[in-house]
N, C-alpha and C positions, 0 to 999 in steps of 0.2 A: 238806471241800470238795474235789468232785472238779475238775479242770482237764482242755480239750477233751484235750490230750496225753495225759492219762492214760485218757481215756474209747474213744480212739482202741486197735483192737488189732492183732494182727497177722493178723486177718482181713480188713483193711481195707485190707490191701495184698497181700495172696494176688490172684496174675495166672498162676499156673501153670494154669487151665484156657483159658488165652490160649495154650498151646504143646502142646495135644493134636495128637497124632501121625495128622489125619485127613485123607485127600484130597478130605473133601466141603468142598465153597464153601460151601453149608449150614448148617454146622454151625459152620464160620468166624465167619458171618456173625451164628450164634446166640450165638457165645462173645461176640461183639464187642458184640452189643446187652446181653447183661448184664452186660457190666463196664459200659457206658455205664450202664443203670439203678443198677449198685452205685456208681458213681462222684456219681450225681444221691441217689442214699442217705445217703453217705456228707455230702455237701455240705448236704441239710435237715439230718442230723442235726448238723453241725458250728453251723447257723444257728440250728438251736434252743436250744443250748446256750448259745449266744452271747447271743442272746436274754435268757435266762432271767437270766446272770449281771448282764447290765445290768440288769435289771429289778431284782435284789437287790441289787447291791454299789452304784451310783449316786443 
């Protein structure tokens, strides 16, 4: 039995494309909308999990 903790990696918190070294607003604004979709990623995937365990441990 895996738990959300352990299913969680250290990909799931990599934010270093949030401190690229570039003067476009562009590209800002690009980094910011896919942490926000990783962030909405990371939260189904947390939900499903969640999900599932109730479904079997309950």
């Amino acid at each position: 039995m895996q738990t959300l903790q352990d299913m969680l990696t250290v990909e799931d918190f990599d934010v270093s494309d949030a401190f690229q070294h570039s003067r476009s607003t562009e590209s800002i604004k690009s980094v910011a909308s896919e942490s926000y979709m990783s962030k909405l990623n990371i939260a189904k995937r947390r939900a499903n999990q969640q999900e599932t365990e109730v479904f079997y441990f309950t």
